[in-house]
LUMVO-906324 format. One record per residue: y, z, x of N, C-alpha, C, O in turn; residue number from 1. Coordinates in Angstrom, 2 decimals. Example, Ala and Ser with C-alpha at 12.3 -4.5 7.8 and 13.67 -1.06 7.14 Angstrom:
<rs>
R  nnorth     nup   neast canorth    caup  caeast  cnorth     cup   ceast  onorth     oup   oeast   i
R   -5.69    7.80   13.19   -4.50    7.80   12.30   -3.30    7.80   13.20   -3.32    8.46   14.24   1
R   -2.25    7.08   12.85   -1.06    7.14   13.67    0.03    7.87   12.90    1.14    8.04   13.41   2
</rs>
This chain:
<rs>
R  nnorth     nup   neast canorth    caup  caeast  cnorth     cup   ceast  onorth     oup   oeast   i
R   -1.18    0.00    0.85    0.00    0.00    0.00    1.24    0.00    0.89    1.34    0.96    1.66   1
R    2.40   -1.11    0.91    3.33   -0.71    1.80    4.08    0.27    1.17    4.20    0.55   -0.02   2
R    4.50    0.68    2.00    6.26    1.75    2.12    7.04    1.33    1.32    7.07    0.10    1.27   3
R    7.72    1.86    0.64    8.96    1.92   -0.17   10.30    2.29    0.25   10.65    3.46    0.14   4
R   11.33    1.12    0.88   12.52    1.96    1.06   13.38    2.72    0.76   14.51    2.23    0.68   5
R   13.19    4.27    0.48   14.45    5.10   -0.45   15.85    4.81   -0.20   16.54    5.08    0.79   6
R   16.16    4.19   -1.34   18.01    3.96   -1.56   18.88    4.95   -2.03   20.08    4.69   -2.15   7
R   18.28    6.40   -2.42   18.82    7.46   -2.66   20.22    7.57   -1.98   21.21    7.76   -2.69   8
R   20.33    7.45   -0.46   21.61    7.53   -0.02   22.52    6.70   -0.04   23.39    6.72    0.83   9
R   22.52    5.91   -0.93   23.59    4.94   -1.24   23.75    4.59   -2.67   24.80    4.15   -3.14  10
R   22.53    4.83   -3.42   22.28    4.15   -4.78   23.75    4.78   -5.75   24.51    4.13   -6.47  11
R   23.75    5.81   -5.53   25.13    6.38   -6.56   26.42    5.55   -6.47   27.38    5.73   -7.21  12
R   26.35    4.71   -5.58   27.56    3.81   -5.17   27.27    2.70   -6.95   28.20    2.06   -7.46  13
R   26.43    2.73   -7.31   25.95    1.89   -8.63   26.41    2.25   -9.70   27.00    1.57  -10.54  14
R   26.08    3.64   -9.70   26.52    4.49  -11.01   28.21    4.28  -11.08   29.00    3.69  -11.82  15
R   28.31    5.16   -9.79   29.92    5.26   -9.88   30.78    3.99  -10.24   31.67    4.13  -11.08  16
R   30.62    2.98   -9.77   31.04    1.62  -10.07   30.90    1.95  -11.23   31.77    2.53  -11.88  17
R   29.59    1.56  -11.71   29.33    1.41  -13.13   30.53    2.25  -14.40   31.15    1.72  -15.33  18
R   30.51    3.63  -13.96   31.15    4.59  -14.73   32.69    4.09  -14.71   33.39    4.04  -15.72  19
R   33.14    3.70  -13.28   34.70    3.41  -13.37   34.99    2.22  -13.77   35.99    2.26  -14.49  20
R   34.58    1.19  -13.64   34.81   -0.32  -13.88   34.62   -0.32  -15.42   35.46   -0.80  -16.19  21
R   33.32    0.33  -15.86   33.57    0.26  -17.35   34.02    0.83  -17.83   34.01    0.83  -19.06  22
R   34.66    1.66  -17.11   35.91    2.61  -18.00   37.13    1.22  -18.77   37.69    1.20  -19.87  23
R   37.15    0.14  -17.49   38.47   -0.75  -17.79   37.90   -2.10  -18.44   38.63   -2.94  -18.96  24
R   36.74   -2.18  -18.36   36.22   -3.52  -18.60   34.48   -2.80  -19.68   33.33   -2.56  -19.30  25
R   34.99   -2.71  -20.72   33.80   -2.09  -21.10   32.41   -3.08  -22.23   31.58   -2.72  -23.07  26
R   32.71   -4.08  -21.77   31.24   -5.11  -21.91   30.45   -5.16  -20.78   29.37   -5.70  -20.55  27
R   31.59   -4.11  -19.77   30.09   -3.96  -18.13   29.15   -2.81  -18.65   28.17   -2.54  -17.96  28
R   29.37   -2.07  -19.89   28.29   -1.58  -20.45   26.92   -1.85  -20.49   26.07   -0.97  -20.41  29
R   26.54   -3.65  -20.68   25.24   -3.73  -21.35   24.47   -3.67  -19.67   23.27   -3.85  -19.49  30
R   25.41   -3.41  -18.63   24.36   -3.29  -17.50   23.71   -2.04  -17.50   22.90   -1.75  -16.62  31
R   24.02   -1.28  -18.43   23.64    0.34  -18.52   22.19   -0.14  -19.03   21.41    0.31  -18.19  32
R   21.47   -0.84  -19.99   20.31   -1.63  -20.15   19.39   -1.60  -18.51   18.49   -0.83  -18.17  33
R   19.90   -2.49  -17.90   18.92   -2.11  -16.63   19.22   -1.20  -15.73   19.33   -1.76  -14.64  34
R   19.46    0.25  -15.63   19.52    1.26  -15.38   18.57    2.25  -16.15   17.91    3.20  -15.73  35
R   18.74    1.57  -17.77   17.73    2.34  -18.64   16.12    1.86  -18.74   15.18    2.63  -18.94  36
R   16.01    0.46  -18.57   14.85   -0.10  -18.26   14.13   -0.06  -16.66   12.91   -0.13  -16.65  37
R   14.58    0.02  -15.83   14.08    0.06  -14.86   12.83    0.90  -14.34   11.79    0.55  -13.78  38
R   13.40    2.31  -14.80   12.22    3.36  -14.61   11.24    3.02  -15.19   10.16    3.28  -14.66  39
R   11.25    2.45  -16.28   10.11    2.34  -17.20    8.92    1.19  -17.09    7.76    1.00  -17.44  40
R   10.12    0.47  -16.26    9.48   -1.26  -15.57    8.51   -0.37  -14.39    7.42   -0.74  -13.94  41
R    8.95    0.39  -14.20    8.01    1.06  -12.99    7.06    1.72  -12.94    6.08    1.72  -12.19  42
R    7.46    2.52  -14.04    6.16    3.16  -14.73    4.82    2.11  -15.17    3.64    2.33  -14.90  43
R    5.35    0.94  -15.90    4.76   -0.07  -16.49    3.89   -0.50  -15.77    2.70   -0.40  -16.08  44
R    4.16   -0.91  -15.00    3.34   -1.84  -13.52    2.76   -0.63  -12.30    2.57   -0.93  -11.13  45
R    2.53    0.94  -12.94    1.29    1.84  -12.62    2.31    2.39  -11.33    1.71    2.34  -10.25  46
R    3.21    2.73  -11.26    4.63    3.04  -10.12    4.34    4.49  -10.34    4.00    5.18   -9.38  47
R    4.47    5.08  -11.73    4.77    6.25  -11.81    6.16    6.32  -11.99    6.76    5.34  -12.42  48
R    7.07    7.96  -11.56    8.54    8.01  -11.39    8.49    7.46  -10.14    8.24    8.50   -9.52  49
R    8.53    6.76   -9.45    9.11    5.79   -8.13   10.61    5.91   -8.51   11.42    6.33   -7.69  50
R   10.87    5.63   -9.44   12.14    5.23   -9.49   12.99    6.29   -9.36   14.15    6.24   -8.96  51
R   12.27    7.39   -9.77   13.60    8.71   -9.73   13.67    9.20   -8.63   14.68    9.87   -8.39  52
R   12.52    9.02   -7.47   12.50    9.33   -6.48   13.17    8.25   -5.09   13.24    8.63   -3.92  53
R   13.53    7.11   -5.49   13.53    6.25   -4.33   15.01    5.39   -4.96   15.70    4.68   -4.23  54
R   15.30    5.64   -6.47   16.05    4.37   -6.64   17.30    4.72   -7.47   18.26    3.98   -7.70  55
R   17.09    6.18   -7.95   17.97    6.39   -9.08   19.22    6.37   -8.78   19.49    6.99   -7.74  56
R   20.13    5.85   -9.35   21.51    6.56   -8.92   22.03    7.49   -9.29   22.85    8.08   -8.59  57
R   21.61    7.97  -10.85   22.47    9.24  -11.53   22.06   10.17  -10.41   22.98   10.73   -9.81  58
R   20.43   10.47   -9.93   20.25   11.39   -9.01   20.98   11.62   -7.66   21.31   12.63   -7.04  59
R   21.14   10.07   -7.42   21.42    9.90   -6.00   23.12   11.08   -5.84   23.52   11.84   -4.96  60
R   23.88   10.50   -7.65   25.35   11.49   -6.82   24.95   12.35   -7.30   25.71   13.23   -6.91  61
R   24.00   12.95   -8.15   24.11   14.29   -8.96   23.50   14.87   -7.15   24.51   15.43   -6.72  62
R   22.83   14.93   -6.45   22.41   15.04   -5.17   23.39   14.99   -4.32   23.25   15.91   -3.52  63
R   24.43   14.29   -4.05   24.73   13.87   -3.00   26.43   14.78   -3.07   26.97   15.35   -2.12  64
R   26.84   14.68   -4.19   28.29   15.67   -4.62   28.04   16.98   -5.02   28.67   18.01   -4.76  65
R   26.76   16.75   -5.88   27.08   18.53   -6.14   26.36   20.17   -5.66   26.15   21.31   -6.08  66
R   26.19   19.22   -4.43   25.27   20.38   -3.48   26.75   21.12   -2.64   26.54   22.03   -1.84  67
R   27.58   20.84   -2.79   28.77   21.12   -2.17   29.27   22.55   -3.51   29.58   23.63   -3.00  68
R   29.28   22.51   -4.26   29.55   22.82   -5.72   28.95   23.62   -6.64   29.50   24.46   -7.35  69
R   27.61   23.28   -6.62   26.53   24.10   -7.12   26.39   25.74   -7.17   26.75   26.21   -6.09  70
R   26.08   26.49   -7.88   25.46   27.35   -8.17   24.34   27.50   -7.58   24.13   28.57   -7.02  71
R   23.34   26.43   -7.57   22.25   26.63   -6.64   21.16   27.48   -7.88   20.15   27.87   -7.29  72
R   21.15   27.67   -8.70   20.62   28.70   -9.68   19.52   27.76  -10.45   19.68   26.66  -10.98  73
R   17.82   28.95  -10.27   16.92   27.93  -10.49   16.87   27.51  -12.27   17.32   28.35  -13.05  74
R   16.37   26.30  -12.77   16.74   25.87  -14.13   15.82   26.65  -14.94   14.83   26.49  -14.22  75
R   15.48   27.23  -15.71   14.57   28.16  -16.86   13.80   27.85  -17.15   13.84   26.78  -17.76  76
R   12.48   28.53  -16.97   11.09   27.74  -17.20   11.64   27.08  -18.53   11.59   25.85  -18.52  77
R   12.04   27.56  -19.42   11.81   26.64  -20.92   12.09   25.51  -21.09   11.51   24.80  -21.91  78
R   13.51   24.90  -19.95   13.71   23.95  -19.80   12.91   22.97  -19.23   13.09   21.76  -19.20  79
R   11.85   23.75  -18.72   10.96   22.73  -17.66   10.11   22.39  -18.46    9.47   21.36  -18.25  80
R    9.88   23.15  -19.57    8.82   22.48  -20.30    8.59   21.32  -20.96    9.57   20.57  -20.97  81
R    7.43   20.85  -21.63    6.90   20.01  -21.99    7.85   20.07  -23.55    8.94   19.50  -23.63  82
R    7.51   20.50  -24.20    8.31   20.82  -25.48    9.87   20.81  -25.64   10.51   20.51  -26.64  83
R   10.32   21.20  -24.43   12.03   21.27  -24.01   12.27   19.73  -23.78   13.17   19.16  -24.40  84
R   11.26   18.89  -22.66   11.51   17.55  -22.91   10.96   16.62  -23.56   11.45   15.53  -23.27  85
R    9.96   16.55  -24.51   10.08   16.07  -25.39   11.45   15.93  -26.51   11.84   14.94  -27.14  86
R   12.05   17.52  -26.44   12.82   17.08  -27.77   13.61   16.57  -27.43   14.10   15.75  -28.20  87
R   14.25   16.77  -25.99   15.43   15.90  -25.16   15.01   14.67  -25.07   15.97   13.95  -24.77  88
R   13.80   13.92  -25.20   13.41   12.80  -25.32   14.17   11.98  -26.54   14.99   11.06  -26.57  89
R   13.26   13.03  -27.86   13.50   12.31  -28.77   14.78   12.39  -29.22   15.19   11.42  -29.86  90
R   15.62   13.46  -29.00   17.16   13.29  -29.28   18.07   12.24  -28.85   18.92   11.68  -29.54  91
R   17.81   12.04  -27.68   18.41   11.06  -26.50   17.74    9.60  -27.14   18.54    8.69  -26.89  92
R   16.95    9.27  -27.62   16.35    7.98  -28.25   17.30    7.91  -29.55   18.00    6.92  -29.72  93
R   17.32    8.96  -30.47   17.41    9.03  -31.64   19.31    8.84  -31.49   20.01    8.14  -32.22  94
R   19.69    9.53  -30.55   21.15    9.17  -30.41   21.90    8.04  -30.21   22.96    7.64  -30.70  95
R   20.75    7.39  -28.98   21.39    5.63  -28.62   20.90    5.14  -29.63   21.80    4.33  -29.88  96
R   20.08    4.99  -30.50   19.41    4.37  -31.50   20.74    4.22  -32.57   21.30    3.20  -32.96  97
R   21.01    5.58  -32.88   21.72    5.64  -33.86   23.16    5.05  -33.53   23.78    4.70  -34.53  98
R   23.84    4.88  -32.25   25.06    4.70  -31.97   25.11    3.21  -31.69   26.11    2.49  -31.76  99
R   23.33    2.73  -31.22   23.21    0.84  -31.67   23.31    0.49  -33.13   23.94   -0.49  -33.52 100
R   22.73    1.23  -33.85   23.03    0.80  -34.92   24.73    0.80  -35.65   25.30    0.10  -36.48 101
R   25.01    1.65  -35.06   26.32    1.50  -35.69   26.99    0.57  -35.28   28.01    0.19  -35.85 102
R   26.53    0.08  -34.25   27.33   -1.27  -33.42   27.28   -1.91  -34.59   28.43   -1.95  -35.03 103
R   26.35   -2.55  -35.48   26.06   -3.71  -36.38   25.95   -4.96  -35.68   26.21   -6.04  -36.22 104
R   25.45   -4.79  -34.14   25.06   -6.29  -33.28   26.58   -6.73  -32.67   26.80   -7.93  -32.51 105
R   27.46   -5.89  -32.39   28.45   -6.36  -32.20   28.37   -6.74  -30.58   27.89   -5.87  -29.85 106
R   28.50   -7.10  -30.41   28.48   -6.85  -28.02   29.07   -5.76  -27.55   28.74   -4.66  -27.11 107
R   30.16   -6.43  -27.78   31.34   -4.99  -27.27   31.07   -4.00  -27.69   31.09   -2.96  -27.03 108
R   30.81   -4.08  -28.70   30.01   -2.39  -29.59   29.18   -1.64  -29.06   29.25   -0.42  -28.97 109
R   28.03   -2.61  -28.53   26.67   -2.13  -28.00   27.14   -1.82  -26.79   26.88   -0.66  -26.48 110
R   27.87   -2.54  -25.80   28.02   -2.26  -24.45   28.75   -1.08  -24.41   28.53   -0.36  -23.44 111
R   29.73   -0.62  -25.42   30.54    0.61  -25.09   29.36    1.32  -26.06   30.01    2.34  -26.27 112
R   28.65    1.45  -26.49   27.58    2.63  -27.03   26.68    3.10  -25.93   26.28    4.26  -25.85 113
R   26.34    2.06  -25.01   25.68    2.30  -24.02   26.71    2.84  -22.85   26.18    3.66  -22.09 114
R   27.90    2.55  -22.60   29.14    3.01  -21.66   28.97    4.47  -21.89   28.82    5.29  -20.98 115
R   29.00    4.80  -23.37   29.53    5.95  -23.71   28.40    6.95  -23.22   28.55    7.68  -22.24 116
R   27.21    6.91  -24.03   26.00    7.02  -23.83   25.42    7.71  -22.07   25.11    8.79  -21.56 117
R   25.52    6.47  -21.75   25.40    7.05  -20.12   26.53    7.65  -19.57   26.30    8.49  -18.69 118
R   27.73    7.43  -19.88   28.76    8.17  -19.22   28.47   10.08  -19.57   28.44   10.94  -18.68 119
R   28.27   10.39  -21.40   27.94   11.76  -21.61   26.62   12.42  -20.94   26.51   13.61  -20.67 120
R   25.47   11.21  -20.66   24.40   12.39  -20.26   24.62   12.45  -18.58   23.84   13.19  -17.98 121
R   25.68   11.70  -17.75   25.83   12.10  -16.88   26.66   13.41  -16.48   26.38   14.16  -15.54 122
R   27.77   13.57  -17.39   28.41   14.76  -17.22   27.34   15.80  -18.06   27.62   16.99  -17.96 123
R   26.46   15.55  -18.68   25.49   16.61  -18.88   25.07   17.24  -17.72   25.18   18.38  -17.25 124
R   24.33   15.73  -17.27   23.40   16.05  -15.70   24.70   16.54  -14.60   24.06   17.23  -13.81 125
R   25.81   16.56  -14.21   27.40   17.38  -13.92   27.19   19.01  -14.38   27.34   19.98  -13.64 126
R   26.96   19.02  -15.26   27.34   20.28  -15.81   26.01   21.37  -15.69   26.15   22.60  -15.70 127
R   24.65   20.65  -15.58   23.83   21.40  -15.75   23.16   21.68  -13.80   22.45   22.52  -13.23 128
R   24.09   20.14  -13.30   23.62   20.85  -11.81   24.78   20.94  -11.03   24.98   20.25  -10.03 129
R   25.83   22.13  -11.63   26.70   22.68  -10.74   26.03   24.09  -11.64   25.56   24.88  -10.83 130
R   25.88   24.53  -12.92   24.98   25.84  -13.31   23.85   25.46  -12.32   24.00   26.06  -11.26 131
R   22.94   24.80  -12.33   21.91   25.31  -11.93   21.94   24.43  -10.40   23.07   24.20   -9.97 132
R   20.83   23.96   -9.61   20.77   22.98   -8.47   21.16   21.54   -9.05   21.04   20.98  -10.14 133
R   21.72   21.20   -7.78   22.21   19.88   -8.34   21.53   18.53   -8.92   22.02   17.75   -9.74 134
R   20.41   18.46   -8.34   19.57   17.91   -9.72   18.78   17.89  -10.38   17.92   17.02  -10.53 135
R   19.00   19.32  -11.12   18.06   19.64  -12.26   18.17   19.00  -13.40   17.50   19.31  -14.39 136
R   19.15   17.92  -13.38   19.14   16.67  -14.76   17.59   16.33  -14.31   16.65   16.41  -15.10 137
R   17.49   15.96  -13.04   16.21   15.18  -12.77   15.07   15.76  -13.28   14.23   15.12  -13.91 138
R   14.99   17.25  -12.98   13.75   17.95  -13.96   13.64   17.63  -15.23   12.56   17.59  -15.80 139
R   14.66   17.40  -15.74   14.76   17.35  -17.22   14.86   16.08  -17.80   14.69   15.96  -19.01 140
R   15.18   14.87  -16.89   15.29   13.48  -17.65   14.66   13.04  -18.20   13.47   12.87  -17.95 141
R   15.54   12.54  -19.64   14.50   12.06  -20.25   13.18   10.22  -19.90   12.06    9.88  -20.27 142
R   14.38    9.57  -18.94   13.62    8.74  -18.59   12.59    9.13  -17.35   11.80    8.27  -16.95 143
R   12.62   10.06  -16.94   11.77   10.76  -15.95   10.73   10.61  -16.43    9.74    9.99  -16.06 144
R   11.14   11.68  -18.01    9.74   12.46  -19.11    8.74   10.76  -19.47    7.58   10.42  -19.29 145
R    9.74   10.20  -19.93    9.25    9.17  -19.92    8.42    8.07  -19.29    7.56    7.27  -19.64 146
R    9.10    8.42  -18.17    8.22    7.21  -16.90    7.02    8.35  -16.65    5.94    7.89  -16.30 147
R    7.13    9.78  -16.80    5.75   10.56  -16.67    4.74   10.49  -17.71    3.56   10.34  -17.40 148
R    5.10   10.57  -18.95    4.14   10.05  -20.09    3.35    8.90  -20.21    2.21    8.79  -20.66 149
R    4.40    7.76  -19.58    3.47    6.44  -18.94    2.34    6.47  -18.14    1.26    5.87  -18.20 150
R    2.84    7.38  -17.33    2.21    7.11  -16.26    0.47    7.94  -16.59   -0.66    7.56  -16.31 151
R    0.84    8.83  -17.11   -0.32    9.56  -17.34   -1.28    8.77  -18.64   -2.51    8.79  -18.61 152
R   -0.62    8.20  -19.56   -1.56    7.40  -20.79   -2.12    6.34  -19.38   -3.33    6.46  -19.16 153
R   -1.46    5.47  -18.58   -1.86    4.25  -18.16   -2.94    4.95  -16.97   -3.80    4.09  -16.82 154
R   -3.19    5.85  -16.28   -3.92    6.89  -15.67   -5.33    6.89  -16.80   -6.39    6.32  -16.55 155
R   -4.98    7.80  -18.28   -6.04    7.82  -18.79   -6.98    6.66  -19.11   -8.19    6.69  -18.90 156
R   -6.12    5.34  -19.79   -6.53    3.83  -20.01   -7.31    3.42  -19.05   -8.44    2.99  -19.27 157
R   -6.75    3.50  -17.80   -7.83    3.34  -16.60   -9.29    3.94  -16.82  -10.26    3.33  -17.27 158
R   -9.23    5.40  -16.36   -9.85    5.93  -16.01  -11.42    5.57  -17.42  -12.56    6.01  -17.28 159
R  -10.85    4.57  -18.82  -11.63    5.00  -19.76  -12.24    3.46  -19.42  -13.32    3.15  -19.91 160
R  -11.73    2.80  -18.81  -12.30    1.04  -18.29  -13.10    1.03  -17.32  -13.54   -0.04  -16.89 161
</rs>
């Protein structure tokens, strides 16, 4: 299997763009789409989280700024749980879901639902790793939870072939 180059130390240069440019130009939204698909492309093709580990950018600045900042304070088992992310799963689905739909297919609509969208769960993942280590969003992501649920059904599928 080759090596994987970690882009961790640079990847936040993506986000941040992302966050400021679409602050002024906000149809650079629908690139928030492959930021949200990616992990999952990885999961898909038997990766696992690869991606949160080697590629992410929310991690890369939630890592890279707020270790300066932090609290340092470990995150609460409850949060770590299985049940804690599930519901952060399904809320976080049920929210962009609901804020596409309100687009009514518009572009601009969708791209600033998705602007908006990723801009709040990043100052989540801000807020929860200057309380706790700086990236305990990552414990808790929901595309994490996600690319881990993959990974483990496509694990079992195997293992039943």
């Amino acid at each position: 299997m080759q090596k994987r180059t970690n882009h961790q130390s640079w990847s936040w240069i993506i986000l941040a763009s992302f966050i400021i440019l679409g602050y002024f130009y906000r149809i650079l939204g629908l690139f928030g789409i492959i930021c949200m698909t990616m992990p999952l492309y990885h999961a898909l093709r038997g990766r696992g989280k690869i991606h949160c580990s080697h590629y992410c950018p929310r991690g890369s600045l939630l890592g890279k700024f707020l270790k300066h900042i932090s609290f340092n304070n470990t995150l609460p088992n409850f949060m770590r749980s299985k049940t804690f992310k599930n519901i952060l799963l399904i809320l976080m689905i049920s929210l962009l879901s609901l804020a596409l739909s309100h687009s009514h297919g518009h572009i601009p609509k969708i791209a600033f639902a998705i602007y908006r969208f990723m801009s709040l769960s990043l100052l989540v993942g801000i807020i929860i790793g200057i309380i706790f280590k700086p990236r305990s969003w990552c414990q808790i992501c929901p595309m994490g939870h996600a690319c881990d649920l993959i990974d483990k059904n496509l694990i079992k599928k195997e293992g039943t072939n």
